[in-house]
N, C-alpha and C positions, 0 to 999 in steps of 0.2 A: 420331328425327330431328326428330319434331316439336318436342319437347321442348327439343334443343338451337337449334334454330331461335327460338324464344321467347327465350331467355337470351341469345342474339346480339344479336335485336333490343331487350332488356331495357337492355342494357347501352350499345348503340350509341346507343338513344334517349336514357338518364340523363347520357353523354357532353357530349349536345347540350342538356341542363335540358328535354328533350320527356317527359311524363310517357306513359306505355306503357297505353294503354284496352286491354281484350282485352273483345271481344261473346260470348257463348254463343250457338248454334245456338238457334232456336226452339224450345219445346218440351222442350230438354235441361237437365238438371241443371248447376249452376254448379259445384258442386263437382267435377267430372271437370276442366273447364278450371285452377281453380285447384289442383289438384293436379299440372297439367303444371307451372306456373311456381312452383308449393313457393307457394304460397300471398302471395305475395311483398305486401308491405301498401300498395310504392310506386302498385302496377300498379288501376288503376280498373277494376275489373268491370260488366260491362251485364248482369244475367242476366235472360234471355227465357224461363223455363221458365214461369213462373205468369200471366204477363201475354198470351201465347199460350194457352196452355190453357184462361184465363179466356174468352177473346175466341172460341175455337174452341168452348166449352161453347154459348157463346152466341149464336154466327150460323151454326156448321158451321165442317165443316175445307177444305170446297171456298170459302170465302170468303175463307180466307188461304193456302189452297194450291194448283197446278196440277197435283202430283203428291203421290206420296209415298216419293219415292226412297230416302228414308232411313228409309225403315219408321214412325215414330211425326214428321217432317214431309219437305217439299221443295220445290220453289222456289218462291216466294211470289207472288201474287197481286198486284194494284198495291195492293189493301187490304192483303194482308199487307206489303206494302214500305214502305207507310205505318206500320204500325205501329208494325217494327223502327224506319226514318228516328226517328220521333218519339222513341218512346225510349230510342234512341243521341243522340240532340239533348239529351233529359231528364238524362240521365247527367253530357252534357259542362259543362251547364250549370249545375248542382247543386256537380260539379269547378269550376266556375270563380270561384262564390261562394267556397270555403272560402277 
């Protein structure tokens, strides 16, 4: 479901010339998500696995988390919201130079 749910909104956004960002979970590997959407080269990826991990090496996991509901993260911290915000900002804005 998930899967087709992506290719709906894949298609619906290229429709509209709106280019499709997909963000990775904190913590998680990019390549799970890009293998939902076939790896598609339109769609702009944010992947959050290294830049958590780093940041979680480095001040703890309670700095960027409140829980850990999803076993390896969960919901984020204002620091950890910061993070992500930043960069998914970094992402859009890298995308808007090309």
């Amino acid at each position: 479901m998930t899967e087709k749910n992506f290719q709906v909104l894949r298609v619906e956004l290229a429709k509209r010339g709106i280019p499709l960002l997909c963000v990775q979970y904190p913590m998680r590997n990019i390549n799970a998500l890009k293998k939902i959407v076939h790896n598609d080269p339109s769609i702009v990826f944010v992947d959050n696995e290294q830049i958590f991990k780093d940041a979680v090496g480095r001040d703890g996991f309670s700095a960027y988390f409140t829980d850990a509901f999803a076993g390896d993260f969960g919901h984020c911290t204002k620091k950890g919201n910061r993070l992500l915000a930043e960069h998914v900002a970094d992402a859009i804005m890298r995308f808007m130079r090309q």
